[in-house]
C-alpha positions as CSV (number, residue, x, y, z in Angstrom):
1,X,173.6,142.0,55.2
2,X,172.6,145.6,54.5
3,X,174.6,148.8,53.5
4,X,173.9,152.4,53.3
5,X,172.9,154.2,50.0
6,X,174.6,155.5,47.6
7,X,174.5,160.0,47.9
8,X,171.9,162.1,46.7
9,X,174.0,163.7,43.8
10,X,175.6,160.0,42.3
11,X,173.8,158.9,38.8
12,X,173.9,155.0,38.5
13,X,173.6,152.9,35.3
14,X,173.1,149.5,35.6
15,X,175.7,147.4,33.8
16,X,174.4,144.0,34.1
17,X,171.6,141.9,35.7
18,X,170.8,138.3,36.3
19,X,167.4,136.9,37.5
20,X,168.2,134.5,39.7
21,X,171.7,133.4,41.0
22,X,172.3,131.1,43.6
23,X,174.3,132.0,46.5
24,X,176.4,129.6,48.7
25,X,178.3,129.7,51.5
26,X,182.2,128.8,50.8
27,X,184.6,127.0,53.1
28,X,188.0,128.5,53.9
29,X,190.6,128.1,51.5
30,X,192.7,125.3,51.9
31,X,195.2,126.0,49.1
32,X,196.3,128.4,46.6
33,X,194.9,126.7,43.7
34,X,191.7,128.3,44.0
35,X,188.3,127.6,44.7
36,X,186.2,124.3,43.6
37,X,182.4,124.5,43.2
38,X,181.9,121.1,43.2
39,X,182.5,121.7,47.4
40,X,179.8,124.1,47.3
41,X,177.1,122.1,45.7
42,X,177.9,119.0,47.4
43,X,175.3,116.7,49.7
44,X,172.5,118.6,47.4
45,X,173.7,121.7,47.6
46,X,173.8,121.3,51.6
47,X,176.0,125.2,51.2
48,X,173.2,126.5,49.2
49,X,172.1,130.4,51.5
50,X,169.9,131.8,49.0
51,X,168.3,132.5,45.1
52,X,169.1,136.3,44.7
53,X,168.8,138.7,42.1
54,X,172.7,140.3,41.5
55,X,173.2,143.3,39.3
56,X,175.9,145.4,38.5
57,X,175.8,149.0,39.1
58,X,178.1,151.9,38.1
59,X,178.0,155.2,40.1
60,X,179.0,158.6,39.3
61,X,180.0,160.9,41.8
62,X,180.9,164.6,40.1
63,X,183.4,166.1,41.9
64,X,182.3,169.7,44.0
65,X,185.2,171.9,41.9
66,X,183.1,170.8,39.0
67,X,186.4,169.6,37.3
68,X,185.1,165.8,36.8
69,X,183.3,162.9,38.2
70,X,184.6,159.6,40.2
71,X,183.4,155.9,39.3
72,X,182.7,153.2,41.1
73,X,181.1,150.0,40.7
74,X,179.5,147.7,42.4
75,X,178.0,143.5,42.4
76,X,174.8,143.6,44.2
77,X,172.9,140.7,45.4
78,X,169.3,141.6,46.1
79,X,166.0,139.8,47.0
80,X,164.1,138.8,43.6
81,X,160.5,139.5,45.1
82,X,160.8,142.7,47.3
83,X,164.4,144.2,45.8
84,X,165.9,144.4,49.6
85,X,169.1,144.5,49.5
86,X,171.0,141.2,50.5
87,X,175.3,141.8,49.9
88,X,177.0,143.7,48.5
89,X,180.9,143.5,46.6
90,X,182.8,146.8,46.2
91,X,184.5,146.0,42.6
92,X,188.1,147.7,43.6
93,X,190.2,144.9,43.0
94,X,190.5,142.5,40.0
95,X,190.4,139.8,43.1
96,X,187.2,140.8,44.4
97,X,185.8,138.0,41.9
98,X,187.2,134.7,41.5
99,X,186.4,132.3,39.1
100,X,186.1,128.3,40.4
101,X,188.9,126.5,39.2
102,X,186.1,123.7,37.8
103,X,183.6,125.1,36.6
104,X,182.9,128.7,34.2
105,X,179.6,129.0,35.7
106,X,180.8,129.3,39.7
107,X,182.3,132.3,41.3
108,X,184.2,133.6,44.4
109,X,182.5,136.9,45.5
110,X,184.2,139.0,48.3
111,X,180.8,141.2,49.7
112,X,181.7,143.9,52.5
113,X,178.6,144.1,55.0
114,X,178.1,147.1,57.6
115,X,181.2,148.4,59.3
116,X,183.4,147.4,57.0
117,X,182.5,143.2,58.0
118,X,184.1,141.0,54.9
119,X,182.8,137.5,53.4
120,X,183.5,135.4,50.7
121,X,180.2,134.4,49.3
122,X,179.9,131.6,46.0
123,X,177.2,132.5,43.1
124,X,176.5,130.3,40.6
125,X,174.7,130.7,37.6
126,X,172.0,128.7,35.8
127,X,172.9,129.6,32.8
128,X,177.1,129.4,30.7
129,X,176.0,132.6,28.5
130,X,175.0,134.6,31.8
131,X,178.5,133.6,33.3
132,X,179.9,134.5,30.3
133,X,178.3,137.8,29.7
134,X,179.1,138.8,33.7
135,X,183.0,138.1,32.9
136,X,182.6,140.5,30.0
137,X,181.1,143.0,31.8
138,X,183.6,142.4,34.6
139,X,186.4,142.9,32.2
140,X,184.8,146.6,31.1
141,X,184.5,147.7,34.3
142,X,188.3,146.8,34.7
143,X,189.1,148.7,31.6
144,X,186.7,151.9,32.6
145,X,188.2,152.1,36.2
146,X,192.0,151.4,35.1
147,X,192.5,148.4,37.2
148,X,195.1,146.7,35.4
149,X,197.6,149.8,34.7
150,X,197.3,150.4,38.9
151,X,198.4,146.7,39.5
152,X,201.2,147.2,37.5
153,X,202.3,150.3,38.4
154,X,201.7,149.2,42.5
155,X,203.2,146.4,41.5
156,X,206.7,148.2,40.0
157,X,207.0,150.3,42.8
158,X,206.6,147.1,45.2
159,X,209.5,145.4,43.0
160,X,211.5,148.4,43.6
161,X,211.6,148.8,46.9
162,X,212.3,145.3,47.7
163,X,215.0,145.4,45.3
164,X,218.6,146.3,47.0
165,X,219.9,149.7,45.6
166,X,223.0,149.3,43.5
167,X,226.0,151.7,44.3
168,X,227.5,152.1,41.1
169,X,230.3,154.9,43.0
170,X,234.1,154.4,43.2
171,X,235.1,152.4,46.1
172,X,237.8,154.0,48.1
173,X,241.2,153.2,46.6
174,X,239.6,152.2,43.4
175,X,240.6,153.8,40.4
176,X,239.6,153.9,36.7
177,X,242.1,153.0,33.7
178,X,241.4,154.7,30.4
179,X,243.1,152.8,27.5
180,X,243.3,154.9,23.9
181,X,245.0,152.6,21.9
182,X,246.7,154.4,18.9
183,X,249.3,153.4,15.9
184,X,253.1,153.2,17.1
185,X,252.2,153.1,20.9
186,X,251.8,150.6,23.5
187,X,250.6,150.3,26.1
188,X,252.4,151.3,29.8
189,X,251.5,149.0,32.3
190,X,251.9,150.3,35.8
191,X,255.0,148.4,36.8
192,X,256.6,150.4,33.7
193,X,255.6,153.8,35.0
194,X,256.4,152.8,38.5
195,X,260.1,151.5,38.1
196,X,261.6,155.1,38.6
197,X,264.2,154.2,35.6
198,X,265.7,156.8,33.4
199,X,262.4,156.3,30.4
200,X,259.9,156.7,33.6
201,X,259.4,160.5,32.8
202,X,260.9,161.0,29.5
203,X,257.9,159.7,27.6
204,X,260.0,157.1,25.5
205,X,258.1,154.7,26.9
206,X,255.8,155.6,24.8
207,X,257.5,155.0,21.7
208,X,258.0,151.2,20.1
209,X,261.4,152.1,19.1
210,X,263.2,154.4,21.1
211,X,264.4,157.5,19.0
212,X,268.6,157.7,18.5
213,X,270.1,160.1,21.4
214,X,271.3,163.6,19.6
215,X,274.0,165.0,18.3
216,X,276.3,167.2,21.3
217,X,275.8,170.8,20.5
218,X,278.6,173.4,20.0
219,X,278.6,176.8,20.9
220,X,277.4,179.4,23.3
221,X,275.1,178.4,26.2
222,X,277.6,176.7,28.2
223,X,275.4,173.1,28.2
224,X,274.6,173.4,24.6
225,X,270.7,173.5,25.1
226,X,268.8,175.6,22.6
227,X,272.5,176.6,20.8
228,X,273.1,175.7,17.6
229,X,276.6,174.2,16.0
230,X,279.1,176.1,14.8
231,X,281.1,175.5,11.3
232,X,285.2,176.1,11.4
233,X,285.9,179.4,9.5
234,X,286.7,178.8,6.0
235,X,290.5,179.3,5.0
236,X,292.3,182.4,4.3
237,X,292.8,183.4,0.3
238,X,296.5,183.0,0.8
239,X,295.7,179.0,2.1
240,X,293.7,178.3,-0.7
241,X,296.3,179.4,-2.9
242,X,299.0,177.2,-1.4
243,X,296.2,173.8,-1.2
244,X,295.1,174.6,-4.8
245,X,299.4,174.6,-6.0
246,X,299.7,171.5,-3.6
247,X,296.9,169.7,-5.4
248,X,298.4,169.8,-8.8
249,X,302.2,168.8,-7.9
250,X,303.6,172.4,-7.3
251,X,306.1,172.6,-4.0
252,X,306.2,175.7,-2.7
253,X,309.3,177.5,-4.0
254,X,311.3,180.1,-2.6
255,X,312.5,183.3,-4.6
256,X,316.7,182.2,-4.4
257,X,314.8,178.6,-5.8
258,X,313.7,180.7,-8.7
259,X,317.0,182.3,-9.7
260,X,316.1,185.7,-8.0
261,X,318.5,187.9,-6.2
262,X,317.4,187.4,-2.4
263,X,318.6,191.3,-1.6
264,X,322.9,190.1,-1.2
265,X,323.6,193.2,-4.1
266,X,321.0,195.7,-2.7
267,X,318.2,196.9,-5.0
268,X,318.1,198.1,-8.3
269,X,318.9,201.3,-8.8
């Protein structure tokens, strides 16, 4: 399985590199638990392909405005003696590599061949501290290439558009009910407002005791709005007189009471 070179401008760095790995051919998935090595290695290592040399490379590509450069990385499984290249694993998704679920020292490797062909290949190494030190470079190149903030973020905007859109809008004939609660009111329910009785638009309602009517109003204005009441006139000086002599026992006398001459012999001359 062979693939094309990288371009004449990229700058590789080698990230990681094991000797000898050995590579396996893995049967389908059967469940979603994972894959076990102890399939690949079994009947003495019957799935055993091939003892390959695997590196990992990082490539640089600057960009032609100049403005930056685009990274890339790569598992490559080569030929220990000649360096030819055997497969080869785009590292683009955190899922391209898989670890066995029963053993640290087994892996699931996706490798793309030629025209885009795709194959789950198992490596194993001979060694815990090489597995170790390939998940730890794994885990950089994750980190360097922002894997994990692109799942999420694919992964939010997948969650939203499955999720059904919420109408949060007034349905028609719905209606909203403000309350302000305030000292010496209570509240009109809408059987109150909508009785048509006399306190419907007078605002008493409003009111825990309902105010005293008022006073009729005298005076111009023919209804008495707006007028204001008028006082009787105070009595004459002549009345007052007469109450004041009336209040202290006095009867009102006449002058033939009083001994005077009521005009019979004329006036004096």
């Amino acid at each position: 399985m062979t693939s094309s070179g990288p371009a004449s401008e990229a700058i590789q760095r080698v990230l990681f590199i094991a000797s000898a790995v050995h590579i396996y051919n893995v049967p389908p998935l059967t469940s979603n638990k994972g894959y076990t090595a102890s399939q690949w290695t079994a009947d003495n290592n019957k799935r055993q392909i091939f003892t390959a040399r695997l590196r990992i490379i990082e490539t640089a590509i600057p960009l032609h405005d100049g403005s930056g450069e685009t990274l890339s990385s790569d598992i490559v499984l080569e030929d220990p003696s000649n360096g030819e290249l055997f497969a080869k694993a785009p590292y683009t998704d955190a899922r391209a590599v898989e670890t066995a679920v029963d053993s640290s020292r087994f892996f699931a490797v996706r490798v793309v061949g030629d025209g885009g062909m795709k194959a789950t290949l198992g490596i194993g190494f001979e060694e815990r501290g090489e597995a170790i030190d390939f998940g730890i470079c794994l885990q950089e190149c994750r980190k360097v290439l922002e894997m994990e903030s692109k799942e999420k973020g694919k992964g939010a905007k997948e969650a939203e558009k499955e999720a059904p859109k919420k109408d949060y809008g007034l349905k028609e004939g719905q209606t909203i009910k403000v309350d302000i609660g305030r000292r010496g009111r209570r509240k009109v329910d809408d059987e109150d407002t909508s009785s048509g009785g006399d306190d419907a638009g007078d605002g008493s309602a409003l009111f825990s005791i309902k105010p005293p009517p008022a006073p009729p109003l005298y005076g111009w204005g023919g209804d008495g709005v707006g007028s204001l009441p008028l006082l009787a006139p105070p009595p004459s000086a002549s009345e007052a007189r007469k109450e004041k002599r009336r209040s202290r026992g006095f009867e009102e006398m006449t002058a033939k009471d009083l001994g005077f001459d009521d005009g019979e012999f004329g006036e004096f001359q």
